[in-house]
N, C-alpha and C positions, 0 to 999 in steps of 0.2 A: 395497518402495517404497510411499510413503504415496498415498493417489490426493486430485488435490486439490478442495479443496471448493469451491465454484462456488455462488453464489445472486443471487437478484434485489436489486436495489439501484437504488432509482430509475428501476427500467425498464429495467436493463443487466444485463446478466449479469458479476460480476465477481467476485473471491477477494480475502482480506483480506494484508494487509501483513505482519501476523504470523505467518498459516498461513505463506507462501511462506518465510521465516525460517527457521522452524523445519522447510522443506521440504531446505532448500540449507543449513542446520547451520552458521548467521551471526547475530549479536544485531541483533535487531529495529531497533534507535539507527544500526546498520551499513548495513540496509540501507535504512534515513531516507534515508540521506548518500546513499549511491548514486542512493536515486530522483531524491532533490533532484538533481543533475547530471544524471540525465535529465531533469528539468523544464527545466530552463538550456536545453539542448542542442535538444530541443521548441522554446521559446520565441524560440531566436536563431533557429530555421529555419523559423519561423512558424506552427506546431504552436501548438495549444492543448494545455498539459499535462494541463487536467480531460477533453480526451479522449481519454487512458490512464492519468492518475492522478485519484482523485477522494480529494479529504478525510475523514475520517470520526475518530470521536473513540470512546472508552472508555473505563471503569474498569477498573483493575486492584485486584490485589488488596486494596491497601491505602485500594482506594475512590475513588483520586484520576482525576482525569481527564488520560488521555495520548491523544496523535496515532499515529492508524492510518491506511493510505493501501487503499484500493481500486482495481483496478485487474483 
């Protein structure tokens, strides 16, 4: 089992969108979908979602800029 990576982030301690993905063996786009329904879910029950999902952005390979969630 992979152990997961954990780092500072605006003063939080939190792990990337991607790592967890590829932790639980589901395409990255898949588990967007999921969070996004947990933000819903947060948001109807009056949870703020950025506190347990926070936004954050990257290149990938081909340079371009895609959405990564923290968390």
């Amino acid at each position: 089992m992979n152990k997961l990576e954990v780092y500072d982030f605006q003063g939080q301690k939190v792990t990337d969108s991607r790592v967890v993905a590829e932790m639980i063996g589901v395409q990255h786009k898949n588990l967007l979908q999921k969070i996004k329904g947990y933000e819903e879910i947060l948001l109807s029950s009056k949870f703020s979602s950025v506190e347990f999902f926070i936004p954050n952005e990257y290149k990938d390979s081909k340079g371009e800029v895609e959405i990564c969630k923290n968390y």
